[in-house]
PDB file of N, H, CA, C and O in Angstrom:
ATOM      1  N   UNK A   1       0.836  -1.176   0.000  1.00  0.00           N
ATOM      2  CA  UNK A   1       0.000   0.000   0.000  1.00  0.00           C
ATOM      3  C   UNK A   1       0.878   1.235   0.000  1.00  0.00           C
ATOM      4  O   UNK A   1       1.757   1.216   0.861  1.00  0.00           O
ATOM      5  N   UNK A   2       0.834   2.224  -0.720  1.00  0.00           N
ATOM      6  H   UNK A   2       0.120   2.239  -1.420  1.00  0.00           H
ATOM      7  CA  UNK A   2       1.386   3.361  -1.023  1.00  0.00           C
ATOM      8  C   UNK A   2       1.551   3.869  -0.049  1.00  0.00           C
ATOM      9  O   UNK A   2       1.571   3.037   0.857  1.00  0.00           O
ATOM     10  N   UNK A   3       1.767   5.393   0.468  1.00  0.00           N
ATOM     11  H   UNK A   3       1.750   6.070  -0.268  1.00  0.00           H
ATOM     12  CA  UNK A   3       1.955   6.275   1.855  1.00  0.00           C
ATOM     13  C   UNK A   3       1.494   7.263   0.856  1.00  0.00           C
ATOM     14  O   UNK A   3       0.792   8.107   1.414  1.00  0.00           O
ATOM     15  N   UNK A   4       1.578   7.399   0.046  1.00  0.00           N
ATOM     16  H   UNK A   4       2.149   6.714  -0.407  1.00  0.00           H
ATOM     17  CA  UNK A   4       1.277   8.501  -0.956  1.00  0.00           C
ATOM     18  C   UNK A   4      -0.085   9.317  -0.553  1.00  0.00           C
ATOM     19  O   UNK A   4      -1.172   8.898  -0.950  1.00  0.00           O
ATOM     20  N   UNK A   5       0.003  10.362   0.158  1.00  0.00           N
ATOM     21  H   UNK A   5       0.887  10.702   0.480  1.00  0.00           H
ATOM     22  CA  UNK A   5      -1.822  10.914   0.754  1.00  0.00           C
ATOM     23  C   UNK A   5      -2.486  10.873  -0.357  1.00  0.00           C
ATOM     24  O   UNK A   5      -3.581  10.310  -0.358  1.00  0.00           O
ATOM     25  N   UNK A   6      -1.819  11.636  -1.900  1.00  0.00           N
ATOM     26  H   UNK A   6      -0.930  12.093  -1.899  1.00  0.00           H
ATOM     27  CA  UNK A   6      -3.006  11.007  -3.122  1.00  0.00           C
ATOM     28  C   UNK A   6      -3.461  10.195  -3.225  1.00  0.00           C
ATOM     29  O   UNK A   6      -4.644  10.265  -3.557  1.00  0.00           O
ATOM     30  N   UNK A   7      -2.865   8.906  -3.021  1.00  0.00           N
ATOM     31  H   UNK A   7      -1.903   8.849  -2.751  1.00  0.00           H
ATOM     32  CA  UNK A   7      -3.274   7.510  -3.516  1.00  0.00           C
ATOM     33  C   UNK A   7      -4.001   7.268  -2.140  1.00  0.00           C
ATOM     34  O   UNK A   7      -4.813   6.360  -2.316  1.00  0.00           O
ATOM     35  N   UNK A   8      -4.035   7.748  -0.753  1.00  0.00           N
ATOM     36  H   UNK A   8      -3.375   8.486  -0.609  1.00  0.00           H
ATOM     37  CA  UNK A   8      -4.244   7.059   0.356  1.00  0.00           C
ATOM     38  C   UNK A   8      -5.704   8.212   1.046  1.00  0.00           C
ATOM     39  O   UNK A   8      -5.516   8.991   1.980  1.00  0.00           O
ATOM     40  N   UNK A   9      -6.766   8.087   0.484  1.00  0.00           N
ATOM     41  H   UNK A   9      -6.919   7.454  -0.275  1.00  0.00           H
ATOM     42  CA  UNK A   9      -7.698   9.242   0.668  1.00  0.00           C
ATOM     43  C   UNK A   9      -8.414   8.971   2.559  1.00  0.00           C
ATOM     44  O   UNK A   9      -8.079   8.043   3.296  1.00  0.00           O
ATOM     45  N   UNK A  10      -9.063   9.694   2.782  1.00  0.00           N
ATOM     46  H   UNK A  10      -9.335  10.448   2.183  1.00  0.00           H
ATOM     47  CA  UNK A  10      -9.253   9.535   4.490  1.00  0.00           C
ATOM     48  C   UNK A  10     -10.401   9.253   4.572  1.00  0.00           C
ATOM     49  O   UNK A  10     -11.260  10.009   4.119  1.00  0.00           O
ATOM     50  N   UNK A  11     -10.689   8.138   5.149  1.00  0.00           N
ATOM     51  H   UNK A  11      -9.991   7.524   5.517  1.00  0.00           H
ATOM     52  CA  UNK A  11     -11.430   7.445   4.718  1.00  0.00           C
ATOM     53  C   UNK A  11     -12.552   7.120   6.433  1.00  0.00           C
ATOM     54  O   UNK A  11     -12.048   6.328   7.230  1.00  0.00           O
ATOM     55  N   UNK A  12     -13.326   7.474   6.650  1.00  0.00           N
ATOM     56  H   UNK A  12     -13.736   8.117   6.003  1.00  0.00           H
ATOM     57  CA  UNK A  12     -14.586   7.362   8.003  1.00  0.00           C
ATOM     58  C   UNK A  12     -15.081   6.964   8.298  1.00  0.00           C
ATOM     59  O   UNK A  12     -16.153   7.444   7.928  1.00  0.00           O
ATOM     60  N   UNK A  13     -15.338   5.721   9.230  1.00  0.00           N
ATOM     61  H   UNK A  13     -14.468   5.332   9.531  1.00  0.00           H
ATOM     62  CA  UNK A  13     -16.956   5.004   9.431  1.00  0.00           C
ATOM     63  C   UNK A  13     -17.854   5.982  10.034  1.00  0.00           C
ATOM     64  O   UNK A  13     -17.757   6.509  11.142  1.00  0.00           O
ATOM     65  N   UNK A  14     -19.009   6.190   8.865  1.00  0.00           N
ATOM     66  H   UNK A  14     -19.088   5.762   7.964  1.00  0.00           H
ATOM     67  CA  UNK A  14     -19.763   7.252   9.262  1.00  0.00           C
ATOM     68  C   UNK A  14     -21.087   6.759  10.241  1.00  0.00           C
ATOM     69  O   UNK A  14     -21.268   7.296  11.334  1.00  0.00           O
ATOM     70  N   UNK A  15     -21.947   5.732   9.752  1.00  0.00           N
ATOM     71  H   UNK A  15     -21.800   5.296   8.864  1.00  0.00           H
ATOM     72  CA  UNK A  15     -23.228   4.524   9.853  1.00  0.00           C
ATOM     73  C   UNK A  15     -22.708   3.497   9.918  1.00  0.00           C
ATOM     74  O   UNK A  15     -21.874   3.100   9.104  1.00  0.00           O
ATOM     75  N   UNK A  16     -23.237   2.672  11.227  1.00  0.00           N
ATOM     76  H   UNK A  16     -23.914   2.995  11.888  1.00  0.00           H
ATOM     77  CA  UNK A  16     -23.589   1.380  11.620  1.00  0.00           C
ATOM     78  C   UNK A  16     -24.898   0.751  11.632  1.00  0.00           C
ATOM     79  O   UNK A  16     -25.381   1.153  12.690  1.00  0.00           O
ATOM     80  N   UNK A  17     -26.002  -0.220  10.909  1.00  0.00           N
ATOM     81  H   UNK A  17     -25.609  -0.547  10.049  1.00  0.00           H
ATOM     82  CA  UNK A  17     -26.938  -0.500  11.245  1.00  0.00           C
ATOM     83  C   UNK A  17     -27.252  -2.002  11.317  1.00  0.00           C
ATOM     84  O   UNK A  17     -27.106  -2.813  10.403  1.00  0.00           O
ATOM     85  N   UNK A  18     -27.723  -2.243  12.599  1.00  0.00           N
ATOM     86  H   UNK A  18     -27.841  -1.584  13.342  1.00  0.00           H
ATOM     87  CA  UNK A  18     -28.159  -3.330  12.751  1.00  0.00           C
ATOM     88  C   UNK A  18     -28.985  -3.384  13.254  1.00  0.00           C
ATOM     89  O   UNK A  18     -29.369  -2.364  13.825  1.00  0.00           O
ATOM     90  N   UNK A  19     -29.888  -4.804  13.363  1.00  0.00           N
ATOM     91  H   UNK A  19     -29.576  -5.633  12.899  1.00  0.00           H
ATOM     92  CA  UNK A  19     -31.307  -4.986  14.118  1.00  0.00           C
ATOM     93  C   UNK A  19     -30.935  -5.336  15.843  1.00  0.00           C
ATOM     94  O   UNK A  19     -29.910  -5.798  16.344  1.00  0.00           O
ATOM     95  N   UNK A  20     -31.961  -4.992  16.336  1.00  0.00           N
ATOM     96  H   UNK A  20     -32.794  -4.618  15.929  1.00  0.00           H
ATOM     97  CA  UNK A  20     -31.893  -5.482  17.945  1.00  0.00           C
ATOM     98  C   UNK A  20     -33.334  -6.055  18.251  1.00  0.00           C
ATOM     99  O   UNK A  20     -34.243  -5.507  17.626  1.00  0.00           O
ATOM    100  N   UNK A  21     -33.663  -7.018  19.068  1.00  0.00           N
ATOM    101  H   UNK A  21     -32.925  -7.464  19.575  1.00  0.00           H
ATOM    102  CA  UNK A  21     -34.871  -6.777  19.589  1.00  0.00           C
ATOM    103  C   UNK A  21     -35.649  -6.100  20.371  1.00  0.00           C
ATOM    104  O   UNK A  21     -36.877  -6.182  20.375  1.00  0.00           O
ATOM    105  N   UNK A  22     -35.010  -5.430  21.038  1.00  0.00           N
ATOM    106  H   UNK A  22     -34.013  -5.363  21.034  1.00  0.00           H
ATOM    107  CA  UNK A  22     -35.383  -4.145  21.458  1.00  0.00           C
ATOM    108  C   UNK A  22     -35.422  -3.170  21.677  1.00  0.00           C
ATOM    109  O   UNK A  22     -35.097  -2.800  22.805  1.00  0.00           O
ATOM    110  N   UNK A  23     -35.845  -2.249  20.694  1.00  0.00           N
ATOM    111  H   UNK A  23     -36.110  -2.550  19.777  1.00  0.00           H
ATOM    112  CA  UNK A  23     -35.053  -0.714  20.549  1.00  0.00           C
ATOM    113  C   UNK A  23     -34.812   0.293  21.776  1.00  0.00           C
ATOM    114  O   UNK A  23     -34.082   1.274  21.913  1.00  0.00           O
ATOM    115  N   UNK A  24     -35.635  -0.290  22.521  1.00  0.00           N
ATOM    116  H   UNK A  24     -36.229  -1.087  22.410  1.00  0.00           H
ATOM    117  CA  UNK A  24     -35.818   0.871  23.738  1.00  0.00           C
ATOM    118  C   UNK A  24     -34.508   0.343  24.590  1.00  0.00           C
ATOM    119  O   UNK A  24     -33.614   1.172  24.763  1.00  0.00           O
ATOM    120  N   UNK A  25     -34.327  -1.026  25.151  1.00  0.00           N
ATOM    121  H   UNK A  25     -35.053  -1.699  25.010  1.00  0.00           H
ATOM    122  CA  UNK A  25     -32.992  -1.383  25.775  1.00  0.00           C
ATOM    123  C   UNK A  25     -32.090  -0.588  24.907  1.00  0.00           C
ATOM    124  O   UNK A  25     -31.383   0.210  25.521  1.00  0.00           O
ATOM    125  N   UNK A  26     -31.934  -0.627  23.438  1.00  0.00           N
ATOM    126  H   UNK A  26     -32.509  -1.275  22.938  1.00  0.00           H
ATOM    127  CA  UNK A  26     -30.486  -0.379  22.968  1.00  0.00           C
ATOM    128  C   UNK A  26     -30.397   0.644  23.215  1.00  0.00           C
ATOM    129  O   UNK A  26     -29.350   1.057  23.715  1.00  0.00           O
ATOM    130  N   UNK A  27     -31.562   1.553  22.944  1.00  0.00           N
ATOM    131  H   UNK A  27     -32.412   1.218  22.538  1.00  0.00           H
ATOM    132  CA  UNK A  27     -31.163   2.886  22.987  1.00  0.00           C
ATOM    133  C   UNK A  27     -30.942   3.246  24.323  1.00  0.00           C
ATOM    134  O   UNK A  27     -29.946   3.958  24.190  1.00  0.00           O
ATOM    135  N   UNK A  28     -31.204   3.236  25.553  1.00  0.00           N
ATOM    136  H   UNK A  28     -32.013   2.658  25.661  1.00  0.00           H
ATOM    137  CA  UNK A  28     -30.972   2.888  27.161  1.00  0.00           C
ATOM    138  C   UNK A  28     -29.242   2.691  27.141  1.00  0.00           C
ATOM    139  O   UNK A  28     -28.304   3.378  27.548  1.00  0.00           O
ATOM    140  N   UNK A  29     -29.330   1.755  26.645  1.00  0.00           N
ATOM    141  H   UNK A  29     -30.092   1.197  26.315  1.00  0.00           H
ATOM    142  CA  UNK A  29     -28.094   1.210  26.668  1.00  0.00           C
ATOM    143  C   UNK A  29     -26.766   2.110  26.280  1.00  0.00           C
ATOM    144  O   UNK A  29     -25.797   2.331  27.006  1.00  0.00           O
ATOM    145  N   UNK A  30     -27.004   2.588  24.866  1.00  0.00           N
ATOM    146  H   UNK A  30     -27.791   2.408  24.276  1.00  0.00           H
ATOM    147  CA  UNK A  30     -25.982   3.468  24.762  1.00  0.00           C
ATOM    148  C   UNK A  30     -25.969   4.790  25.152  1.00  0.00           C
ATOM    149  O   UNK A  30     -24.955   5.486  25.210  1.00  0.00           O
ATOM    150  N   UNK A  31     -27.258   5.192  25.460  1.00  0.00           N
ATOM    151  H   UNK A  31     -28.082   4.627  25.413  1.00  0.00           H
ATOM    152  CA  UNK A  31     -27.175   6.419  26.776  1.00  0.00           C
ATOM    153  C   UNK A  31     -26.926   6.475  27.573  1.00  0.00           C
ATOM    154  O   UNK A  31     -26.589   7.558  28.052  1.00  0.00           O
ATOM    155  N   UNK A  32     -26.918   5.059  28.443  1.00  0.00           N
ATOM    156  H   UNK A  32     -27.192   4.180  28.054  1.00  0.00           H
ATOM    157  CA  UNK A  32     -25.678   5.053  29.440  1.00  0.00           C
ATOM    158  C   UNK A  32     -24.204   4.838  29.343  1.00  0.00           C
ATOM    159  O   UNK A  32     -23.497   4.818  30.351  1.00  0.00           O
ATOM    160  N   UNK A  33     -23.672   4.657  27.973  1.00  0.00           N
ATOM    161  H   UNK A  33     -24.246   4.673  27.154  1.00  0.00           H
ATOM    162  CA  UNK A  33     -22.455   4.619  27.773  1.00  0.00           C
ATOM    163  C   UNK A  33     -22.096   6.169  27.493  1.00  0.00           C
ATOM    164  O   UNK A  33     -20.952   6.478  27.160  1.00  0.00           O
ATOM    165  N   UNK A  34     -23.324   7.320  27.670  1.00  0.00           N
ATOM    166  H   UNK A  34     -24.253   7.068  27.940  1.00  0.00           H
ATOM    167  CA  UNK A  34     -22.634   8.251  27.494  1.00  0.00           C
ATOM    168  C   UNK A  34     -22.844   8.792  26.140  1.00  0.00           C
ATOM    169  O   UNK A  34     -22.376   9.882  25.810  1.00  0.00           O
ATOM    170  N   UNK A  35     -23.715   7.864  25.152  1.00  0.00           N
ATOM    171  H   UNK A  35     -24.095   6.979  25.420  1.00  0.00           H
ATOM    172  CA  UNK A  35     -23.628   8.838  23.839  1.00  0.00           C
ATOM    173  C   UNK A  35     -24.686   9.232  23.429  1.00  0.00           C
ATOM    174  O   UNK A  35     -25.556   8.366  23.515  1.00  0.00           O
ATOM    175  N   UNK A  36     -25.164  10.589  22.825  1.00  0.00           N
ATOM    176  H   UNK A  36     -24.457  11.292  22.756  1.00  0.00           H
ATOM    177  CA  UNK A  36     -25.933  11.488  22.424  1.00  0.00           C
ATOM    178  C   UNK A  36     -27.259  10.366  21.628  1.00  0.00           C
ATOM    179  O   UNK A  36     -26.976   9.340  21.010  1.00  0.00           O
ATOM    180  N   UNK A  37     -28.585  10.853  21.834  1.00  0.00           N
ATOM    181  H   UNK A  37     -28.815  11.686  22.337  1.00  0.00           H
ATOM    182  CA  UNK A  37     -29.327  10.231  20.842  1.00  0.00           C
ATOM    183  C   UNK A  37     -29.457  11.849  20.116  1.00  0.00           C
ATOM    184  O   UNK A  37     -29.227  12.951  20.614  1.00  0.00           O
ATOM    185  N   UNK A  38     -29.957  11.432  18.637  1.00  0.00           N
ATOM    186  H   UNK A  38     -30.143  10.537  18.232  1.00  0.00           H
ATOM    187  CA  UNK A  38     -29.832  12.233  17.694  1.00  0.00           C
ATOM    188  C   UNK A  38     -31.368  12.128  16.930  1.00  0.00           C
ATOM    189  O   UNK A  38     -31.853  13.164  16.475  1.00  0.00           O
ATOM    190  N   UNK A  39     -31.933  11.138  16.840  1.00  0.00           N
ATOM    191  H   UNK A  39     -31.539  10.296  17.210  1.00  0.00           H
ATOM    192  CA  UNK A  39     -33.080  10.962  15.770  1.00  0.00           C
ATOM    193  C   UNK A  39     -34.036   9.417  16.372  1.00  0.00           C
ATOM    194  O   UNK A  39     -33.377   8.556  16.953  1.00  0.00           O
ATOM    195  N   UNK A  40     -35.035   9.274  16.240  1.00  0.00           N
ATOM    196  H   UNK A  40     -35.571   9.974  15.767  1.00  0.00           H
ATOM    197  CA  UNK A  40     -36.393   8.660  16.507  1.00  0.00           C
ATOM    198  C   UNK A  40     -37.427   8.291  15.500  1.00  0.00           C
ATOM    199  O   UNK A  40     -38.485   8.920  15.520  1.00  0.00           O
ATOM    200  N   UNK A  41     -37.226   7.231  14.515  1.00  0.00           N
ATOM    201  H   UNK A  41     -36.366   6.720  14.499  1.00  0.00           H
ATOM    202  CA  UNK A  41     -37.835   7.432  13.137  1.00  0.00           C
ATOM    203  C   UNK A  41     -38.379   5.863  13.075  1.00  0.00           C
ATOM    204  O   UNK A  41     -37.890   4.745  13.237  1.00  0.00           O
ATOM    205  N   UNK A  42     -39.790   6.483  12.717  1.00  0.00           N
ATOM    206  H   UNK A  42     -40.187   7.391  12.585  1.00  0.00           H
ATOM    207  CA  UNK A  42     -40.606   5.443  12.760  1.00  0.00           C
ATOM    208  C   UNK A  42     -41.857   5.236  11.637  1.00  0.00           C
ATOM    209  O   UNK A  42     -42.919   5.835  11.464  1.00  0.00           O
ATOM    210  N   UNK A  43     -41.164   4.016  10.915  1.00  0.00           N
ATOM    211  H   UNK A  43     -40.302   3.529  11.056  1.00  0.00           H
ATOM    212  CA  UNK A  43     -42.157   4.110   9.211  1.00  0.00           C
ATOM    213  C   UNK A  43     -42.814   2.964   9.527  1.00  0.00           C
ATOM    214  O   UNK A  43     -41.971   2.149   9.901  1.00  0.00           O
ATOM    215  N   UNK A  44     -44.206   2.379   9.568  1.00  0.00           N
ATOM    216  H   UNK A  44     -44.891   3.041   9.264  1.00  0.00           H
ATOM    217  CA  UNK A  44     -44.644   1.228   9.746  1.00  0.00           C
ATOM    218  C   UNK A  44     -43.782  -0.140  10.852  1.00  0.00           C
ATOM    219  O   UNK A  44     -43.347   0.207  11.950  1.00  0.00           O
ATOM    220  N   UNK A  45     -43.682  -1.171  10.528  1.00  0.00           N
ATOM    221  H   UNK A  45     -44.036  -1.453   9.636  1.00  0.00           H
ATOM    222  CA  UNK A  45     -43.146  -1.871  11.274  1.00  0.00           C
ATOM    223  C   UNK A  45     -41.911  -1.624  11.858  1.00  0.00           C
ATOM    224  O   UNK A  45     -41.458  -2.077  12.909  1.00  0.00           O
ATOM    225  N   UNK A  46     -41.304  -0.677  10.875  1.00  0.00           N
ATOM    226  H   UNK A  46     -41.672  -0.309  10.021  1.00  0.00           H
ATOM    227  CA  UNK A  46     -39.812  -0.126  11.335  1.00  0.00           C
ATOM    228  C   UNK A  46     -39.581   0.978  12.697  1.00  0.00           C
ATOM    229  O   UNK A  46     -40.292   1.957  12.924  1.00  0.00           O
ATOM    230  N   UNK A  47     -38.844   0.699  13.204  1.00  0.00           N
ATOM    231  H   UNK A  47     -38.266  -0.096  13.019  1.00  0.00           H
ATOM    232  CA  UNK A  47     -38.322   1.898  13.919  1.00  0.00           C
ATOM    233  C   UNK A  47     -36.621   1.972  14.098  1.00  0.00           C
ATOM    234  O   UNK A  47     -36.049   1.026  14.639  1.00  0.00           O
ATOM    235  N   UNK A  48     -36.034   2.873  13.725  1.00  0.00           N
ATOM    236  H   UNK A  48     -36.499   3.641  13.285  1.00  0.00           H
ATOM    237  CA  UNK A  48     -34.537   3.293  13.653  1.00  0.00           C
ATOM    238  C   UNK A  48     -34.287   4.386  14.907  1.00  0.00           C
ATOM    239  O   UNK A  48     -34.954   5.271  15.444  1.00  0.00           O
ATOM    240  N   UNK A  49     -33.386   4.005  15.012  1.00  0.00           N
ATOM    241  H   UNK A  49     -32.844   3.286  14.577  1.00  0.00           H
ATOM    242  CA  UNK A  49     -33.186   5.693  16.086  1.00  0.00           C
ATOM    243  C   UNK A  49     -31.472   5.468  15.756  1.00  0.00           C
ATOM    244  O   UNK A  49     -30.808   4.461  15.511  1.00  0.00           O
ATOM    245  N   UNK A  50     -31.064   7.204  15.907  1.00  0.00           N
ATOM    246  H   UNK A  50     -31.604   8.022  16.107  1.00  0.00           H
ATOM    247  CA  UNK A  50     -29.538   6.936  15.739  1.00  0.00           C
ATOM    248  C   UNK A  50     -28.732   7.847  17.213  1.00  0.00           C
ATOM    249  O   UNK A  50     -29.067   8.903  17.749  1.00  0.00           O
ATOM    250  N   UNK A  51     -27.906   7.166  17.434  1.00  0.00           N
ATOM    251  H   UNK A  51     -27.634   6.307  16.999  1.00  0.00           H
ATOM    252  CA  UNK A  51     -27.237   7.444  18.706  1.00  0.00           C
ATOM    253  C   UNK A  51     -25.379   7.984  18.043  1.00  0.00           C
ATOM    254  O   UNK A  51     -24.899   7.321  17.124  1.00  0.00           O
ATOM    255  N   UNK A  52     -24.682   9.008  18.560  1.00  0.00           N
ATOM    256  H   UNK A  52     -25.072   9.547  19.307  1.00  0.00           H
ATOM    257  CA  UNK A  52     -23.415   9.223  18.204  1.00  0.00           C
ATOM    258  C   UNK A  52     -22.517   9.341  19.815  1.00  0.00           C
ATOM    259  O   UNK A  52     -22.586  10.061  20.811  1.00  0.00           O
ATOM    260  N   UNK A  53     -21.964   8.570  19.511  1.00  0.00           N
ATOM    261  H   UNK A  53     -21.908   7.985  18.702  1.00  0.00           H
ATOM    262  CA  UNK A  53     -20.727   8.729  20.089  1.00  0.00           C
ATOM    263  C   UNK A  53     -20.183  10.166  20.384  1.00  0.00           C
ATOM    264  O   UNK A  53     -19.788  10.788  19.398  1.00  0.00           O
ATOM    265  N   UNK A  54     -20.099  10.830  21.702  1.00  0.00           N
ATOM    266  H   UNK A  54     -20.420  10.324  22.504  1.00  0.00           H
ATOM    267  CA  UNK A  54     -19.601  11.950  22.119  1.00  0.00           C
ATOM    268  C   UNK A  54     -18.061  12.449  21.702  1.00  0.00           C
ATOM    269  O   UNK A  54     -17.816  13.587  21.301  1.00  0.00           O
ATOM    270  N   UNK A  55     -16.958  11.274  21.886  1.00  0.00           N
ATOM    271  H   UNK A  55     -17.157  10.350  22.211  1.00  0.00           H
ATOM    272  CA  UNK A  55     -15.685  11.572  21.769  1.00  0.00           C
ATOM    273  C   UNK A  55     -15.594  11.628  20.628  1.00  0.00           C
ATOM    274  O   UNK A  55     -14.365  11.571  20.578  1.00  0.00           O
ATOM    275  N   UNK A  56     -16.065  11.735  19.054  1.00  0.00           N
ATOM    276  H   UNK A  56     -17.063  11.782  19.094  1.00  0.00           H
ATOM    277  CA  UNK A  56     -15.817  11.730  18.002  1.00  0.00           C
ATOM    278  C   UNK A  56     -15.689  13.142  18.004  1.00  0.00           C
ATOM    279  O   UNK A  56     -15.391  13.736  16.968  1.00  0.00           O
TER     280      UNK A  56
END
């Protein structure tokens, strides 16, 4: 692999998504680790919510 910053662009994990069975534990869950909830979105059977990490 090059070192070259042209060839070597910077690159982010921006989104993680996975299923849980229970949205309300997860989201609990990583509010007690301390990280921000951000969004609450709910289309028919679905519900997403997104949580970020503070130290980023």
């Amino acid at each position: 692999m090059s070192s070259n910053p042209v060839n070597s662009p910077n690159m982010k994990l921006e989104v993680v998504v996975f299923s849980v069975s229970d949205v309300d534990r997860a989201k609990s869950f990583y509010e007690n680790l301390g990280w921000r909830f951000d969004i609450d979105v709910v289309d028919g059977d679905f519900r997403g919510i997104q949580m970020t990490p503070l130290n980023l």
